[in-house]
N, C-alpha and C positions, 0 to 999 in steps of 0.2 A: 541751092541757096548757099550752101557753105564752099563754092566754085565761087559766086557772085561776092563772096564775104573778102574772099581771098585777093580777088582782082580789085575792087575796090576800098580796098584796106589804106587807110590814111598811113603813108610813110612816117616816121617821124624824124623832123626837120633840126637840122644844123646847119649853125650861119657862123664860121671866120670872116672876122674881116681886121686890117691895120690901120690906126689912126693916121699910117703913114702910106701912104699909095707905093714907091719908091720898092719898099719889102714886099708889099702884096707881086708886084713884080716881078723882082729881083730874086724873091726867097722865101717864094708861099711854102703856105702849110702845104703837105702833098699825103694822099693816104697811104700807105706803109707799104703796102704791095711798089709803090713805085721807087722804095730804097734799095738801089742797087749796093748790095754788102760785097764787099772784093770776096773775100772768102770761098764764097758759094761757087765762081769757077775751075778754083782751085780746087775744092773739095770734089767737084765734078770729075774732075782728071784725074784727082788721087783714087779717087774710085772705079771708073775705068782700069786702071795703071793694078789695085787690088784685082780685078775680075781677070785681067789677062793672064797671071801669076799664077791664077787657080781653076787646076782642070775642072773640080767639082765647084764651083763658083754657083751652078743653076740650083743647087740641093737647097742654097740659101745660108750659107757661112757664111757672104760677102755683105756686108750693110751699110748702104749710106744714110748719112744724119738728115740729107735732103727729102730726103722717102719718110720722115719720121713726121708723123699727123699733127702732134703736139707743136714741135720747133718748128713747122712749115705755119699751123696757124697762128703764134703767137706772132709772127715776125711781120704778118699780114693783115692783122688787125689793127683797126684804128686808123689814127694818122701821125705824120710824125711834122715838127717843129722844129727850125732852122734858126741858126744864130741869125739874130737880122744884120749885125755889121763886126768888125773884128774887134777881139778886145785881148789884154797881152795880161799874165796873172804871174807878178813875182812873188816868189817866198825861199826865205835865207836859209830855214832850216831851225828858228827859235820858234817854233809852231806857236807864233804869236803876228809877227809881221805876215800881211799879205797886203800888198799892194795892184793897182790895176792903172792902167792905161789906155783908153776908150775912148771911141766919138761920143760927141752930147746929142743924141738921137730922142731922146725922149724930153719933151718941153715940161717936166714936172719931177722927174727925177731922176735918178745918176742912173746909168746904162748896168752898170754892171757895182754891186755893194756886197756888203755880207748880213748876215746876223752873228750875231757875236757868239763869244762860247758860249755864256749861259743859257743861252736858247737852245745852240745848236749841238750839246756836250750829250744831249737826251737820245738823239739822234745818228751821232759818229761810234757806235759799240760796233766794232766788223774788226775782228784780231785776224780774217784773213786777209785784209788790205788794208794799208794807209789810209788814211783819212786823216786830212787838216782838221785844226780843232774847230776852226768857223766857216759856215757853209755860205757857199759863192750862189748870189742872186740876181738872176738876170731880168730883166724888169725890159717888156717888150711889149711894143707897140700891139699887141695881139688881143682881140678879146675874141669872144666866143657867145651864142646866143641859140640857145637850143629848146624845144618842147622842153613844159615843164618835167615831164617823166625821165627825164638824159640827164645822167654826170658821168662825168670821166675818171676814170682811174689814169695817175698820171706815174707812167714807169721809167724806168732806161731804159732809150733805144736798143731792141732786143739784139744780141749777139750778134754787135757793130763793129768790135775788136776795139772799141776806146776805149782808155786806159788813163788818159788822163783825169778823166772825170766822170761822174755818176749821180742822174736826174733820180733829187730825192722822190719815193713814192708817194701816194696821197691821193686825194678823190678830189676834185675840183667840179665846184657845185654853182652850177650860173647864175642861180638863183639866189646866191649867199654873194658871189661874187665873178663878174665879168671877164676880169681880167687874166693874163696868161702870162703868169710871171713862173719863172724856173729856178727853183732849190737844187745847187752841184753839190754832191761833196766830190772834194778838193781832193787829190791822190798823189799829189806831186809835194813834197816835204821841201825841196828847195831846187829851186830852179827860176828860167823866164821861159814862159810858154803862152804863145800865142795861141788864140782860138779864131778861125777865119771864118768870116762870113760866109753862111751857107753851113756852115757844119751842125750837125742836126746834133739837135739837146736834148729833146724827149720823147717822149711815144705816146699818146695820150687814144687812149681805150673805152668807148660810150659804153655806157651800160645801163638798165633800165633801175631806178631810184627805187620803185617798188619792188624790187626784186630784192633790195637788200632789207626789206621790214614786213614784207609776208609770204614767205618761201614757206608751204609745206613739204615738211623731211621729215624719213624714216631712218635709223637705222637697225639694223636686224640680221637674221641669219640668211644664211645661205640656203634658195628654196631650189625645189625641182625646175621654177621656169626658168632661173638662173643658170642650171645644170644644162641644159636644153642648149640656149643661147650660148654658152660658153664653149659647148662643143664643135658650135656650126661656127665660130667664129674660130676657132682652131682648126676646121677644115675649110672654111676661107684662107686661112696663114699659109697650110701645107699643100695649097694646088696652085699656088701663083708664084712663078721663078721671081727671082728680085726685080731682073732688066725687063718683066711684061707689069710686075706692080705699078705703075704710076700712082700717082695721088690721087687725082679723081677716079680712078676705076677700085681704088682701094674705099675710098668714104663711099662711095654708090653702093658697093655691094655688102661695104658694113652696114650702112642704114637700110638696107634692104632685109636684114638679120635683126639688126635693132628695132623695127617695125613691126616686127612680125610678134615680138615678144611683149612688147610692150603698149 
């Protein structure tokens, strides 16, 4: 029965679609897995280029960030959201002027606005990066239409190397509202800087609504079945060289540990 539960388990259903057919096209949503990040072949070769350097390399001194379960699944998750047409964002440096320059793409309102300070002053506290005093709003043809049980957590495209700008976080609720509009803060203090079409803005992550209003949690001490599990999961760590670790033979044989204890 609980085979028959599993196989016919209602999915639950997400629907993008664009008022504008042209972007559906041109510059769909895509799920995250298909964002090719420069980075990642780089970092492939830089890791290679560390394991050749080092005789003992197999004992496990050598680490790639690609092997890391955490930064492989955050980057994979969800879907990610694309500029539907280009738009050019000056500011002088009086962290007051920002101007924009953009097609009229959306028949009800301006492609690309801001909110003002007062709104957006709540929100710009990060003393380790710049950030314009008012947040840039991109206003996109995009809606969204999901099971009542789905919202989105809406993040920055995870570890893109953009620099110019940063999709404000937030839960985006379909049921409250449809639309898929995107909060930047601003990072560039004076300049002209074009944003082109297709360049992705945000990362938008389902997650289950009931999940955030009836979680039963513990927290407590450290038990014996804890001890148990931690050790097999340390001797998981120390019989797999780095270059036979993959990722899925890593999460297999963890949830195989994790199973067993829980």
């Amino acid at each position: 029965m609980k085979l028959l539960n599993i196989l016919f388990k209602k999915k639950p259903k997400i629907r993008f679609y664009s008022l504008i057919s042209a972007v559906q096209t041109l510059y769909p949503i895509t799920q995250s897995r298909e964002l090719k990040r420069e980075w990642i072949s780089s970092e492939k070769e830089d890791y290679k280029n560390r394991q050749s350097k080092c005789p003992v390399h197999k004992l496990g001194n050598i680490f790639s960030i690609n092997k890391c379960p955490a930064v492989h699944n955050i980057m994979n998750a969800g879907f990610i959201m694309y500029a539907p047409a280009d738009f050019k964002v000056h500011t002088n440096g009086d962290e007051d002027t920002i101007l924009f320059s953009n097609a009229k793409i959306m028949p009800y309102a301006d492609y690309v606005t801001t909110h003002n300070e007062e709104v957006a002053k709540w929100l710009t506290r990060n003393p380790s990066q710049y950030i314009f005093p008012k947040v840039v709003k991109v206003n996109t043809p995009w809606r969204v239409i999901s099971d009542n049980d789905i919202i989105f957590i809406q993040i920055p495209v995870t570890f893109n190397s953009e620099n110019r700008f940063s999709a404000v976080m937030g839960l985006v609720d379909p049921m409250m509202s449809h639309e898929l509009n995107v909060q930047l803060f601003w990072h560039i203090k004076e300049g002209d800087i074009t944003i082109k079409a297709g360049t992705p803005l945000c990362q938008y992550i389902p997650i289950s609504r009931s999940l955030l209003h009836s979680l039963d949690y513990v927290i407590n001490d450290l038990t014996t079945t804890d001890i148990k599990m931690e050790d097999e999961y340390l001797y998981l760590r120390s019989t797999m060289f780095p270059e036979t670790a993959d990722f899925q033979t890593r999460v297999s044989r963890m949830m195989k540990i994790i199973k067993k204890y829980n």
